[in-house]
C-alpha positions as CSV (number, residue, x, y, z in Angstrom):
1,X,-8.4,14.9,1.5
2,X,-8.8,13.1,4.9
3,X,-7.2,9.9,6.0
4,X,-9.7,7.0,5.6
5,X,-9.6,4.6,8.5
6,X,-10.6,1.6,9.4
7,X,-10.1,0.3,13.7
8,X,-10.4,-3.0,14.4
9,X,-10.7,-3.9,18.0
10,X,-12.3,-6.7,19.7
11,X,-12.6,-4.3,23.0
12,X,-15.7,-2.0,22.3
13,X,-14.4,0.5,25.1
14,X,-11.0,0.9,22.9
15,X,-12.3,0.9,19.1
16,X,-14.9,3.8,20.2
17,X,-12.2,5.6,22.1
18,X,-10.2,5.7,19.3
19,X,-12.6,6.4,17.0
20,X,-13.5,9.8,19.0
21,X,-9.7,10.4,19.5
22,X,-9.0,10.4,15.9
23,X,-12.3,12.7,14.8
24,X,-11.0,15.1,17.5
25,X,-7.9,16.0,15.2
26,X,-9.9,16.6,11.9
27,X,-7.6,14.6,9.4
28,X,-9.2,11.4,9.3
29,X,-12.7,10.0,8.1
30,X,-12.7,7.1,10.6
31,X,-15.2,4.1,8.3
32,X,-15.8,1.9,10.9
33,X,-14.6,0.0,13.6
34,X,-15.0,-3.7,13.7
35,X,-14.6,-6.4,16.6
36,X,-12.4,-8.8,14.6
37,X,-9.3,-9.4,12.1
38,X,-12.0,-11.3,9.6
39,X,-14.3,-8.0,9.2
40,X,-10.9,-5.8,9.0
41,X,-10.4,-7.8,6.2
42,X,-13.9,-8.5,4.8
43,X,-14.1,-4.7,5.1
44,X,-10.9,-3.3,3.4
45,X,-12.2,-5.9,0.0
46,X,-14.7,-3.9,0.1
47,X,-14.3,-0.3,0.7
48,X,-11.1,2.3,-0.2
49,X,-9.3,2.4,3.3
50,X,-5.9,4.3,3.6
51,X,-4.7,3.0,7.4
52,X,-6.0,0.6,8.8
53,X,-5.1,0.2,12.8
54,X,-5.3,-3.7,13.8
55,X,-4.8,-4.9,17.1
56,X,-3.2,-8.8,17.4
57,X,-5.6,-10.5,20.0
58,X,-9.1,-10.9,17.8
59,X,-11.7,-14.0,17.3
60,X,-12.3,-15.8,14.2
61,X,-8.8,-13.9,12.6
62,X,-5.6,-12.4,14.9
63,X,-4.6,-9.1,13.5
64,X,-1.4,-10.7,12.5
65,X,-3.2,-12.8,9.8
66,X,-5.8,-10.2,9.1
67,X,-2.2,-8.2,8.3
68,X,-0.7,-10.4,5.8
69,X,-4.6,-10.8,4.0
70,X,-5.1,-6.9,4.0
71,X,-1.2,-6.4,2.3
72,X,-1.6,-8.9,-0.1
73,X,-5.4,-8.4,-1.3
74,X,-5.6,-4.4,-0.6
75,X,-3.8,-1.5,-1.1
76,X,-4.6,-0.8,2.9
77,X,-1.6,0.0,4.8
78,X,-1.8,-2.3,8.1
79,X,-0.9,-0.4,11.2
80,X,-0.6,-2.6,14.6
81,X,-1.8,-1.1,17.5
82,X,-1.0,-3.3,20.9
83,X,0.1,-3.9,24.3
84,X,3.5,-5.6,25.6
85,X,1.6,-9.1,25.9
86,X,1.7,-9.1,22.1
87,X,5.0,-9.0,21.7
88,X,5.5,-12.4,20.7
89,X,3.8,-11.7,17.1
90,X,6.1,-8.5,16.4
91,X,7.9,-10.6,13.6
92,X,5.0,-12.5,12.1
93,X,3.4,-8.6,11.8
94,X,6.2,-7.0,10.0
95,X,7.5,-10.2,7.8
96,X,3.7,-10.0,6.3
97,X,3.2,-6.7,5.9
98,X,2.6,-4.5,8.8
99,X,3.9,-0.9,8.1
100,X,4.3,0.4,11.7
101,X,4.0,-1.2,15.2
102,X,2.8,1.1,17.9
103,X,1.7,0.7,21.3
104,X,-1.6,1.4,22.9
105,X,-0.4,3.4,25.9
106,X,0.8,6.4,23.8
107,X,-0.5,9.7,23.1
108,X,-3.3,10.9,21.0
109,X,-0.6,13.2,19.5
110,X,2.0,9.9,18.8
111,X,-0.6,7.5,17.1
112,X,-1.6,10.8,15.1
113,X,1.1,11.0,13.9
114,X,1.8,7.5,13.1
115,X,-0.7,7.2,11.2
116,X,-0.4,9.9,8.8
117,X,3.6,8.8,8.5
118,X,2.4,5.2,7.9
119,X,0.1,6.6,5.0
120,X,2.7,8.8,3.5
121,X,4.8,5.9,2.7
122,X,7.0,5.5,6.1
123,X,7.2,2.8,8.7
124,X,6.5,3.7,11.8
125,X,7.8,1.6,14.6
126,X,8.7,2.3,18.2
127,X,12.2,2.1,20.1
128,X,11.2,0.1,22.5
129,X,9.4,-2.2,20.4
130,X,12.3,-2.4,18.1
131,X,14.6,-3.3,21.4
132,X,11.9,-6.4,21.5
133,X,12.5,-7.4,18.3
134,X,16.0,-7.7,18.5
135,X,16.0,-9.8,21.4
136,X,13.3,-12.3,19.6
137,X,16.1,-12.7,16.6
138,X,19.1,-12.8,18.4
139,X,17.9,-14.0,21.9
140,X,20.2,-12.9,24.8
141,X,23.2,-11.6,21.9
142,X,23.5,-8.3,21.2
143,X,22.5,-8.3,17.3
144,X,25.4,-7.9,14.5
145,X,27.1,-4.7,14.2
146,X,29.4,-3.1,11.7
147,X,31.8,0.1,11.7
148,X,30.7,1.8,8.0
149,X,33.4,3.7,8.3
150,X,36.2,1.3,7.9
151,X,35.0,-1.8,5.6
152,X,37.6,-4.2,7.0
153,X,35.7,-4.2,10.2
154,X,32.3,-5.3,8.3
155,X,33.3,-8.9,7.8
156,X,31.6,-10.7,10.6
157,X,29.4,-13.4,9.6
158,X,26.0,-12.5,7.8
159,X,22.9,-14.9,8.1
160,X,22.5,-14.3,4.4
161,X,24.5,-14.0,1.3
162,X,26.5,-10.7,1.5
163,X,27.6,-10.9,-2.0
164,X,24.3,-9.3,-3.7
165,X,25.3,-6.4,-1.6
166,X,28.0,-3.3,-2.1
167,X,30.0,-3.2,1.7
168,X,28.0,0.0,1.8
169,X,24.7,-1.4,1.6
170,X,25.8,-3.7,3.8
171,X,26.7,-0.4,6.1
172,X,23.4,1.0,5.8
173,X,21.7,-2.4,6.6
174,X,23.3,-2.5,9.9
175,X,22.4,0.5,10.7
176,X,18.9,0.5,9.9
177,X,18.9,-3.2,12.2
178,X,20.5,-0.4,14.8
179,X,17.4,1.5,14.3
180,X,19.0,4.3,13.1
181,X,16.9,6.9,11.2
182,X,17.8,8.1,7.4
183,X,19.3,11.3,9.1
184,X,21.4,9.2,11.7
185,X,22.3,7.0,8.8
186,X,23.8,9.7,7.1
187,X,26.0,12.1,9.5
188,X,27.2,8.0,10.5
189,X,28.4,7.5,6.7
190,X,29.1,10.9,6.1
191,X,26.7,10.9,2.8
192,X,23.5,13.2,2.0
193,X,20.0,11.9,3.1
194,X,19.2,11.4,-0.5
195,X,21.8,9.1,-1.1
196,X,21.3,7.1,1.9
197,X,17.4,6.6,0.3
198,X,19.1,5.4,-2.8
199,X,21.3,2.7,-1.3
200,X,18.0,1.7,1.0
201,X,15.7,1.5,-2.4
202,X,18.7,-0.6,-4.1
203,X,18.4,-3.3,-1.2
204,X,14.6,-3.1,-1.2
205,X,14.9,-4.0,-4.7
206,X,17.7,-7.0,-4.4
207,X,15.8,-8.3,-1.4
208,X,11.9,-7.8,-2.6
209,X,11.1,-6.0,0.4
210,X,8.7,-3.6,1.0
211,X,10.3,-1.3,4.2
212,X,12.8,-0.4,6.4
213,X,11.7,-2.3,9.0
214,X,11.8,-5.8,7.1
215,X,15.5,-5.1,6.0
216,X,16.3,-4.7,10.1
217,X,14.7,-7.9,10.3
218,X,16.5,-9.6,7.2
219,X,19.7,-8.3,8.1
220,X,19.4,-10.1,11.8
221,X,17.6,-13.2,10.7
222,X,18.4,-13.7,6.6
223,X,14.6,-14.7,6.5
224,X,12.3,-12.3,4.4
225,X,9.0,-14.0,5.6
């Protein structure tokens, strides 16, 4: 079964680009494309969308807002597609929802593949973008780090109450704020890639998360929204 897809875009030139871009590949059933974040999310109320690509700057609704409607009121998977002068709404995105951040300069191949990660269950979000978003939380600091693999080095303040948390959740919490992948994560801790999925849906479910991504964010900031 194809990917179901909604764009909204309130650039013509890009939404039909895309639109063409994505048919080209054969695994999505683009919708519809809409000009605004209020039709993205008049439009997944209405209609069974799988991904649903967003960009931030809109009229009448942001993509930010239409982000946290479309996560609470769907079972649409926001995606936010952007440029660099959006930066500034990368948190807002992800505390409400957004399950990948991804710029608009990339390849055909890369948002592909994005968006079939993104509807598989994954967040999908970009190095450099992730470099932004450390430098919103912790300003000019480098953000809070941790050796896993010697606990007594893992005792630096937390912006949040460590005591929910095993010292190796806490481990793989830093790391994931690192932006270290599930396979990174592992040859770090020296565990199996199963395990490290275990100890990331135990914090998901102490925190009331939803991603990886949000934990980065909670573990630099101690705010979940």
């Amino acid at each position: 079964m194809k990917i179901r897809v909604l764009i909204a875009d309130d650039n013509s030139f890009i939404r039909e680009g895309m639109k063409i871009i994505l048919n080209t590949f054969g695994e999505f059933d683009v919708l519809a494309t809409v000009g605004d974040g209020q039709e993205a999310v008049e439009y997944c109320r209405t209609h069974e969308v799988d991904v649903a690509l967003l960009d931030v700057r809109m009229p009448n609704m942001n993509g930010v807002e239409a982000t946290r409607l479309i996560h609470e009121q769907t079972a649409t998977k926001p995606l936010i597609l952007t440029t660099f002068d959006d930066d500034e709404y990368i948190l807002d995105a992800i505390r409400f929802g957004a399950k990948g951040y991804l710029l608009k300069n990339n390849d055909p191949e890369r948002i592909r593949d994005a968006i079939k990660s993104v509807h598989n269950g994954h967040s999908v979000l970009q190095d450099v973008v992730l470099d932004k978003l450390k430098s919103q939380v912790t300003g000019s600091q480098e953000p809070p780090t941790m050796t896993p693999k010697n606990s007594d080095d893992s005792k630096e303040a937390c912006p949040f109450d460590r005591s929910q948390f095993t010292e190796r959740e806490l481990g793989v919490m830093s790391l994931i704020a690192q932006g270290l992948s599930n396979k990174e994560i592992s040859k770090e801790l020296f565990i199996s890639e199963g395990t490290t999925a275990n100890y990331i849906t135990s914090i998901l479910n102490k925190t009331a998360l939803s991603h990886r991504t949000q934990i980065a964010i909670y573990y630099l900031t101690g705010k979940t929204r």
